[in-house]
DSSP file (Angstrom, degrees, kcal/mol; ACC not computed):
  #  RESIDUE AA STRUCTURE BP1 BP2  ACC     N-H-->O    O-->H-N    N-H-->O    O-->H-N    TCO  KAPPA ALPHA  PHI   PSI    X-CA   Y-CA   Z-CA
    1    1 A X              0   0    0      0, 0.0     2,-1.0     0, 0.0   110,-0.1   0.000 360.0 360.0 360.0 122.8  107.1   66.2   85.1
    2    2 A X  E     -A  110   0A   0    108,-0.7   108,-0.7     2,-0.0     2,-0.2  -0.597 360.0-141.5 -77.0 105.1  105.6   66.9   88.9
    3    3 A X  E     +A  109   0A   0     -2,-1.0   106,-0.2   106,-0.2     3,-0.1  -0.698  24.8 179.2 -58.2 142.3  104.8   70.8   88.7
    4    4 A X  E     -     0   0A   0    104,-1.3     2,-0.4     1,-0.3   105,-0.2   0.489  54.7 -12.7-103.5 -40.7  105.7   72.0   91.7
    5    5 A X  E     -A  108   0A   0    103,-2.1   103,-2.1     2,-0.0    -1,-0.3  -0.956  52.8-148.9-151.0 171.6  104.9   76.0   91.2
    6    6 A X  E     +A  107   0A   0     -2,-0.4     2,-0.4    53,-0.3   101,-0.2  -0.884  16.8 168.3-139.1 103.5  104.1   78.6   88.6
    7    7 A X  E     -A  106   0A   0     99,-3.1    99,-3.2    48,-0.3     2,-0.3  -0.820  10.2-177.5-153.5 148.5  104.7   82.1   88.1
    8    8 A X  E     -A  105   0A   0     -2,-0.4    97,-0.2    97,-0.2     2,-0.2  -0.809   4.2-171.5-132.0-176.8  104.6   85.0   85.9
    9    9 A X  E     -A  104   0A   0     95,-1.5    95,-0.9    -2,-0.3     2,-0.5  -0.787  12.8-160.3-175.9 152.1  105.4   88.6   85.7
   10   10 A X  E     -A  103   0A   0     -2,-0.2     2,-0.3    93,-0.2    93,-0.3  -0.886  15.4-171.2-121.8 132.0  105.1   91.7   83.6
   11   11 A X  E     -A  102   0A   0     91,-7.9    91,-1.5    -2,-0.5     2,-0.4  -0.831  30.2-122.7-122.6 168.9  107.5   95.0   84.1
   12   12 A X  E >   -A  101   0A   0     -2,-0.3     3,-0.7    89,-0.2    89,-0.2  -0.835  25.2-147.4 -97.5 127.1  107.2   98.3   82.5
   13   13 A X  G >  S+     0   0    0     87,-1.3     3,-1.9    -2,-0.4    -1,-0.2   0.985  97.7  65.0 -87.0 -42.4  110.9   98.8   80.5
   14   14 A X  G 3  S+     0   0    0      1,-0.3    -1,-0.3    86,-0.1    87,-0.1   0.531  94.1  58.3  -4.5 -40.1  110.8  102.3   81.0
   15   15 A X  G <  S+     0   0    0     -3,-0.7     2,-0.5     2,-0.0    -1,-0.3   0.287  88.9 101.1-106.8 -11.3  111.1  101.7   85.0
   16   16 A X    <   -     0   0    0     -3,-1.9    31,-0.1    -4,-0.1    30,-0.1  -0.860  55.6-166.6-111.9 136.6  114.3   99.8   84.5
   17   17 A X        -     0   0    0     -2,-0.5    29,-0.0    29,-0.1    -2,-0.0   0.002  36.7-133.6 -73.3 172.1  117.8  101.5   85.1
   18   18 A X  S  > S+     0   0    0      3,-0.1     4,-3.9     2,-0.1    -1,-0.1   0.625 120.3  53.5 -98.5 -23.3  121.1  100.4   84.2
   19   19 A X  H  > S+     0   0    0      2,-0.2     4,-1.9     1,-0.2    -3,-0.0   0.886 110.0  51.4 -39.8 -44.9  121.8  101.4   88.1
   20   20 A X  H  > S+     0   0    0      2,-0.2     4,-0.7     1,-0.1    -1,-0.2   0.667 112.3  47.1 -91.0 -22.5  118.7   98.9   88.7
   21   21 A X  H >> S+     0   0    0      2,-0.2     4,-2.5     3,-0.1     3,-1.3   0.881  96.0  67.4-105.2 -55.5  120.5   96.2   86.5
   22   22 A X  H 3< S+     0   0    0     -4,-3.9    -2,-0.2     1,-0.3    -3,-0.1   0.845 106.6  40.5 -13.4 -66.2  123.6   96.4   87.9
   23   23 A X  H 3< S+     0   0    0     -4,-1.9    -1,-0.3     1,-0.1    -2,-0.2   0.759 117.9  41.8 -63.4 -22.2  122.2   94.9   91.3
   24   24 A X  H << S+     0   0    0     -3,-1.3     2,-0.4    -4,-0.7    -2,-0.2   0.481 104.8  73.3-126.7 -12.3  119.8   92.2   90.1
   25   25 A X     <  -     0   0    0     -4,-2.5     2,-0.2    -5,-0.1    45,-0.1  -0.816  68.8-140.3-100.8 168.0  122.1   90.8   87.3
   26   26 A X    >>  -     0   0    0     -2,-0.4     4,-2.0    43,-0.1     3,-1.5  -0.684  33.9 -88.7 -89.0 159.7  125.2   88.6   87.7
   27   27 A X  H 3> S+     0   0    0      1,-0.3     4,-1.0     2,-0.3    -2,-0.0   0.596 125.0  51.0 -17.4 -51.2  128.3   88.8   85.8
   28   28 A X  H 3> S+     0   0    0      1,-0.2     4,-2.1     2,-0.2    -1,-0.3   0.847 112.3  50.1 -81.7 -37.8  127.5   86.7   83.3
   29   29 A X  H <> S+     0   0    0     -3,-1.5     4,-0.8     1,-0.2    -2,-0.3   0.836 103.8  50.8 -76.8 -15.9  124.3   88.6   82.6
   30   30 A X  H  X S+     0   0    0     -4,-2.0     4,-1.6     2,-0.2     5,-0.3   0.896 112.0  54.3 -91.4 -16.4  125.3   91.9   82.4
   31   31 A X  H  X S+     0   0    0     -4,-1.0     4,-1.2    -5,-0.3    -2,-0.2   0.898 112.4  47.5 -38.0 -41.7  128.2   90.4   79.6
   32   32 A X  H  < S+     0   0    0     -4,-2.1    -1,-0.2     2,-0.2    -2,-0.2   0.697 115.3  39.4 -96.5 -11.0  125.4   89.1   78.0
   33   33 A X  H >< S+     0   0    0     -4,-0.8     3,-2.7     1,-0.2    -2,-0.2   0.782 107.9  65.0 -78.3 -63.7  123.1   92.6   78.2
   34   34 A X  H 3< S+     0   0    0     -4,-1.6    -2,-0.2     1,-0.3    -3,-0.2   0.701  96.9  62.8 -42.3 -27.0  126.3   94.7   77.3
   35   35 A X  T 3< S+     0   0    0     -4,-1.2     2,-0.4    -5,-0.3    -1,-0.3   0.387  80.3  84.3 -94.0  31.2  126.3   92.8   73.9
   36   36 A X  S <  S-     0   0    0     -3,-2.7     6,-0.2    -4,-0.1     2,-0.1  -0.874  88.9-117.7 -84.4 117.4  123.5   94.0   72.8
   37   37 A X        +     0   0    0     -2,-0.4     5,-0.4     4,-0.1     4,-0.3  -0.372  67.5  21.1 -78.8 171.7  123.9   97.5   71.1
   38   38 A X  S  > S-     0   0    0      3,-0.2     4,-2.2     2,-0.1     5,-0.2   0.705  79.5 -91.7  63.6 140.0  122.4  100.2   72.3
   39   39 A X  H  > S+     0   0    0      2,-0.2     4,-3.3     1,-0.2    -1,-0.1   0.786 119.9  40.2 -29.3 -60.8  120.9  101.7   75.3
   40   40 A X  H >> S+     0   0    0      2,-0.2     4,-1.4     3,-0.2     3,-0.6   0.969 114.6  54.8 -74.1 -64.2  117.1  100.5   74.6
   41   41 A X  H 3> S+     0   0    0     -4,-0.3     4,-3.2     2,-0.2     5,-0.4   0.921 107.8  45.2 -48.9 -72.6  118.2   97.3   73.5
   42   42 A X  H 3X S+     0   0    0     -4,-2.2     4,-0.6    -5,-0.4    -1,-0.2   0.882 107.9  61.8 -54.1 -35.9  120.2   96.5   76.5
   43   43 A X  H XX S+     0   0    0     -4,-3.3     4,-0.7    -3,-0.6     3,-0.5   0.844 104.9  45.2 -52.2 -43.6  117.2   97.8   78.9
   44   44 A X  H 3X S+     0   0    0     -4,-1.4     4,-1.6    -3,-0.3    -1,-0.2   0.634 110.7  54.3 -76.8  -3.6  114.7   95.3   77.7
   45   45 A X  H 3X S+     0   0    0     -4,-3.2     4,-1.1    -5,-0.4    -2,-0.2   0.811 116.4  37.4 -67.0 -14.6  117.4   92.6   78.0
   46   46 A X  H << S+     0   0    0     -4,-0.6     4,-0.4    -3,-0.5    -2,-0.2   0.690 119.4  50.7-111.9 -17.5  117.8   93.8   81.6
   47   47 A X  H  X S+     0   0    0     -4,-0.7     4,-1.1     2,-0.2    -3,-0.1   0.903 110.5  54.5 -62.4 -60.0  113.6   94.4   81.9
   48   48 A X  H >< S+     0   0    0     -4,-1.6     3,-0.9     1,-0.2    -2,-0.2   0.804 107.4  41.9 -17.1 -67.7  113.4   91.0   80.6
   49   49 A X  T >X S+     0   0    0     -4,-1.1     4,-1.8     1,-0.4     3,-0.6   0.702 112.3  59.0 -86.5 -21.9  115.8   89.2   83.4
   50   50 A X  H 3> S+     0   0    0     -4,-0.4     4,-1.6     1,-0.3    -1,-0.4   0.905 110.5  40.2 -77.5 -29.1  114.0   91.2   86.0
   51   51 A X  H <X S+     0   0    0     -4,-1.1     4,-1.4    -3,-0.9    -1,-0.3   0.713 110.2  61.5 -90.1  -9.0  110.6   89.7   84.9
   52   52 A X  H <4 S+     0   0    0     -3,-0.6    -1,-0.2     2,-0.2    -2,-0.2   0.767 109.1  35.3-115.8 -62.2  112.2   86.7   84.6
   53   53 A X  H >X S+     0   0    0     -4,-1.8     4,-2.5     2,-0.2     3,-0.6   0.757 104.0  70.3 -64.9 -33.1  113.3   86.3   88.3
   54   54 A X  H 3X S+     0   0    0     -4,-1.6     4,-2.5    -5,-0.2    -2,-0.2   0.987 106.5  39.9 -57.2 -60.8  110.4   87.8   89.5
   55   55 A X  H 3X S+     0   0    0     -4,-1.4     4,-0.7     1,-0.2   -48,-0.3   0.368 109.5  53.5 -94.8  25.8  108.5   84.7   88.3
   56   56 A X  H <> S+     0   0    0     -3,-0.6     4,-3.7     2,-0.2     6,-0.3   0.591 114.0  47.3 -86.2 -53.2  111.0   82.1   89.3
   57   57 A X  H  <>S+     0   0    0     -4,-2.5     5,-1.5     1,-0.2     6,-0.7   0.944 113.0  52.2 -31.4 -56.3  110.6   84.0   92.8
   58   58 A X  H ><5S+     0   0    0     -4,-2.5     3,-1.4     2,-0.2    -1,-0.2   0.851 110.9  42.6 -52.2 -58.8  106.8   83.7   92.1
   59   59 A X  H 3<5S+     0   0    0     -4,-0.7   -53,-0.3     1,-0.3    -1,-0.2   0.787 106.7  65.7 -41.6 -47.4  106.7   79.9   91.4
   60   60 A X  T 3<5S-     0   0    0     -4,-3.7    -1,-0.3   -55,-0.1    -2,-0.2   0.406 106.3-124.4 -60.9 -17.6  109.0   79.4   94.3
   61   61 A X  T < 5S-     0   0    0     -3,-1.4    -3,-0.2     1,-0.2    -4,-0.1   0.098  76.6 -53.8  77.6 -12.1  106.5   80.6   96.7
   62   62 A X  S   <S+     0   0    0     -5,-1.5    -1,-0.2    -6,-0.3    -4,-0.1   0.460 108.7 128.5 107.5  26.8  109.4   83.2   97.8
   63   63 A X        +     0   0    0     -6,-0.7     2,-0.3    -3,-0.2    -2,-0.1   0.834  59.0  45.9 -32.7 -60.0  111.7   80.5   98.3
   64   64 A X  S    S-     0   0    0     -7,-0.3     2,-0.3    -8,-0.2    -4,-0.1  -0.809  71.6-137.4-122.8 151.1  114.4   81.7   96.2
   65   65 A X    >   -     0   0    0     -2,-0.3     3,-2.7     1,-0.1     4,-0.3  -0.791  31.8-100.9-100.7 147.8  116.2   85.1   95.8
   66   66 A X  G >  S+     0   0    0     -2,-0.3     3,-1.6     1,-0.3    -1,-0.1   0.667 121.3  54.2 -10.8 -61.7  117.5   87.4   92.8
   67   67 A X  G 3  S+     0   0    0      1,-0.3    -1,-0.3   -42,-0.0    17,-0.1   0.667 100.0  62.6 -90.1  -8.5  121.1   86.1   93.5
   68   68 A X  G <  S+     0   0    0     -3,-2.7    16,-3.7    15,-0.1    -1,-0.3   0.702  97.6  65.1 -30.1 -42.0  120.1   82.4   93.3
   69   69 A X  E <   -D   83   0B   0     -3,-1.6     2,-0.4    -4,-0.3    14,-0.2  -0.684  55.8-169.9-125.6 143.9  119.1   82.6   89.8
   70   70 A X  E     -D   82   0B   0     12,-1.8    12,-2.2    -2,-0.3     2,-0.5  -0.963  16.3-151.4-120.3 146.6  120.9   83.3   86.4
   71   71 A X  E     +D   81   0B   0     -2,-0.4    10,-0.2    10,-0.2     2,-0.1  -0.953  35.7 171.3-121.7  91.6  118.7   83.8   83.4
   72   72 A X  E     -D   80   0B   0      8,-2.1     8,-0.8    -2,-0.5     2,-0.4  -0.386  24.1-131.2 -82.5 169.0  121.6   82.4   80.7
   73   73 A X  E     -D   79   0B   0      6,-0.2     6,-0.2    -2,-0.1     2,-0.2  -0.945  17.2-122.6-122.3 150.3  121.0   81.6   76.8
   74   74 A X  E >>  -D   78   0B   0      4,-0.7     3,-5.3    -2,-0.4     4,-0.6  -0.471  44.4 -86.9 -65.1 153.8  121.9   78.5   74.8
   75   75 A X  T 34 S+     0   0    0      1,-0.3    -2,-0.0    -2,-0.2     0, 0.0   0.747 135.0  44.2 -64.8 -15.8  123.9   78.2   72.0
   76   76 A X  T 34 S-     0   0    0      2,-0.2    -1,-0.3     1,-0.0    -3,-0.0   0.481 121.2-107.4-104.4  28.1  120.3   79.1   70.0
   77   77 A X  T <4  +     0   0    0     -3,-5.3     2,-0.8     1,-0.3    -2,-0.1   0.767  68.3 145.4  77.1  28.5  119.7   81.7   72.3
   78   78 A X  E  <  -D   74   0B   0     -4,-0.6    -4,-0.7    16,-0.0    -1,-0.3  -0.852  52.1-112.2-121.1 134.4  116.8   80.5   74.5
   79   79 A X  E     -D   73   0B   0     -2,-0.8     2,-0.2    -6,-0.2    14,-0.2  -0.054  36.5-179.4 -57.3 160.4  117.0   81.7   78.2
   80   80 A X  E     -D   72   0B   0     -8,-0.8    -8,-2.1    12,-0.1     2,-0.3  -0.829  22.5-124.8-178.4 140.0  117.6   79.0   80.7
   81   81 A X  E     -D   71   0B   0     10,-0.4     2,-0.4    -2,-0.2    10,-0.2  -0.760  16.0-166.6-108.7 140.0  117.9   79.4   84.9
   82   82 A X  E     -D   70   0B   0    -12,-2.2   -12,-1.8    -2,-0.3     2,-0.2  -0.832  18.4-153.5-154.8 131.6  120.7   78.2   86.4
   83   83 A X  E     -D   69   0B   0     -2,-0.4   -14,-0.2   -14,-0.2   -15,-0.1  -0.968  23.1-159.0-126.6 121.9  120.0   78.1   89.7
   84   84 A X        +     0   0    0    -16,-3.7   -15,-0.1    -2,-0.2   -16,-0.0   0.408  63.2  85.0 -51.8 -15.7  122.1   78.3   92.6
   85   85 A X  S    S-     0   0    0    -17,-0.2    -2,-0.1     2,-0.0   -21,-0.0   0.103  74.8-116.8 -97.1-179.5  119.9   76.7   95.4
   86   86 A X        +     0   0    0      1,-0.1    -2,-0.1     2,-0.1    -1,-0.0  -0.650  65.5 121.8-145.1  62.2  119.2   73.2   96.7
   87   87 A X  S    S-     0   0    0      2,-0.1    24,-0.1    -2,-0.0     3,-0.1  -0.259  74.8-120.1-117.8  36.7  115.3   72.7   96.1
   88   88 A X  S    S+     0   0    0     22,-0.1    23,-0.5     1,-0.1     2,-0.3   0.811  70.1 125.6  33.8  45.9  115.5   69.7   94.0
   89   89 A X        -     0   0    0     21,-0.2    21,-0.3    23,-0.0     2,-0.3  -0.829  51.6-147.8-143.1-166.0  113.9   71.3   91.2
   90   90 A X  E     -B  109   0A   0     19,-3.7    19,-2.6    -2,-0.3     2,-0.6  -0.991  23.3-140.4-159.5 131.5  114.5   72.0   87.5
   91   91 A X  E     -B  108   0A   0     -2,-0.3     2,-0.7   -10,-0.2   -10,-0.4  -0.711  13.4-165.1-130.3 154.8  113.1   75.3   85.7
   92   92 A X  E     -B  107   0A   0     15,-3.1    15,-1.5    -2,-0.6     2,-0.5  -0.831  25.3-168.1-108.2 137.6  111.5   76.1   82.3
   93   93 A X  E     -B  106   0A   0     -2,-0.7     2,-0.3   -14,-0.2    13,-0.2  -0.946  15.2-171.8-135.8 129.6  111.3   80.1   81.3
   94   94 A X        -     0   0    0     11,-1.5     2,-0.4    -2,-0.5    11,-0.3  -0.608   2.0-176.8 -98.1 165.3  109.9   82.1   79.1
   95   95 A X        -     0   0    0     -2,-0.3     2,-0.3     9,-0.2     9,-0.2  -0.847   3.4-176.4-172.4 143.3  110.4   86.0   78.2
   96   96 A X  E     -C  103   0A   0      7,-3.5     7,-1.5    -2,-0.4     2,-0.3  -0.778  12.2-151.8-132.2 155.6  108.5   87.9   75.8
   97   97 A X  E     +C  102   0A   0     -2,-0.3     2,-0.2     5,-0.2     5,-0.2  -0.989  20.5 166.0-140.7 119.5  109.1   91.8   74.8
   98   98 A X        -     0   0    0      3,-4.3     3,-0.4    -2,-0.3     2,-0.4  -0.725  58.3 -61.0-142.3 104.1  106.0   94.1   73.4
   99   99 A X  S    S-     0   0    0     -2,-0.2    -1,-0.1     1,-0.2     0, 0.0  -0.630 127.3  -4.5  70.2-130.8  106.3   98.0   73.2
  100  100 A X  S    S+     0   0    0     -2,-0.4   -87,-1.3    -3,-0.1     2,-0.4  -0.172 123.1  98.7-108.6  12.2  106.9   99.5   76.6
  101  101 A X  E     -A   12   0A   0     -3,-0.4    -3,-4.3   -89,-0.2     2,-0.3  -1.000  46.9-170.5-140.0 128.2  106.5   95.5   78.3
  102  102 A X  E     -AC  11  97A   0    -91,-1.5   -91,-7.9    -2,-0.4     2,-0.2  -0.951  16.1-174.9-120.7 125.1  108.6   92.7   79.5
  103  103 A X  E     +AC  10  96A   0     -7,-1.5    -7,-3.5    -2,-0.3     2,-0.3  -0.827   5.5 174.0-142.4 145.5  106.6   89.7   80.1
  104  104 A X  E     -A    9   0A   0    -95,-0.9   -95,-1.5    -2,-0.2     2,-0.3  -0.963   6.1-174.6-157.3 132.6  108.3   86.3   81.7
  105  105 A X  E     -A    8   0A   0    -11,-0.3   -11,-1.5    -2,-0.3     2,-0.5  -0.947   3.8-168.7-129.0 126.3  106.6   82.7   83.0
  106  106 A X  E     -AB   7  93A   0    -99,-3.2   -99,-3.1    -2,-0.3     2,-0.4  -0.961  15.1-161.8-129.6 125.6  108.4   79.6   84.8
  107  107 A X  E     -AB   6  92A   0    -15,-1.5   -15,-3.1    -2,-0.5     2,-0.7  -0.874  16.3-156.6 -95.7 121.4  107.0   76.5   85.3
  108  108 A X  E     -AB   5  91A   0   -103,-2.1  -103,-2.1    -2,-0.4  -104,-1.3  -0.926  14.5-172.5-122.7 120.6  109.4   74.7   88.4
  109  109 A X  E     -AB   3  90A   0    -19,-2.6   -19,-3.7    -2,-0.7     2,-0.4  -0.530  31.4-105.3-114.3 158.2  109.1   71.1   88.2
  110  110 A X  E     -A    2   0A   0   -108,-0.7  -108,-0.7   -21,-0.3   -21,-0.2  -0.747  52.9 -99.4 -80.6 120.0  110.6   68.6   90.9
  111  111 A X              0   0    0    -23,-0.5    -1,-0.1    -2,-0.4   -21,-0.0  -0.121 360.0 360.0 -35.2 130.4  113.7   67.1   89.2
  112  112 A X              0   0    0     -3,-0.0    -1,-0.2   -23,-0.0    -2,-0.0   0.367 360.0 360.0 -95.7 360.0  113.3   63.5   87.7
């Protein structure tokens, strides 16, 4: 795998809306917050995907934008980008939740 870029980010879940998730997820992600119960539950899903994009952005050099990117799960429920865009690349994502913190890193490798 060629790395091409690298990126992280960390958000305060407090600072996230459901107004503020409404713009930055896509369909399929706010289906996938809204089944999560509860308020606080579904705000660090939606903390999460913000930090999540932030460092796909980050990696990208500011390549790519919010509506490019989908932060999906797999059938055992680890996030995956599927990414709208045409940069011949392929990305691996992480996202972590601790207290009052949503923590996210992507490595974007040049497709093989």
């Amino acid at each position: 795998m060629l790395i091409k870029g690298i990126g992280t980010d960390i958000t305060r879940r407090d600072r996230m809306t459901f107004d503020i998730a409404k713009r930055i997820l896509s369909d399929s992600e706010i289906k996938i917050m809204n089944s999560y119960e509860g308020e606080e539950a579904q705000l660090r899903f939606a903390s999460g995907r913000w930090a999540a994009k932030e460092s796909i952005i980050k990696a990208s050099s500011k390549e790519i934008s919010f509506d490019q990117v989908e932060i999906l799960k797999d059938a055992d429920g680890k996030p995956y980008v599927k990414y709208s865009g045409h940069l011949g690349v392929e990305f691996q994502i992480s996202i972590s939740h601790e207290d009052l913190y949503s923590i996210a890193f992507c490595i974007m490798a040049h497709k093989e």
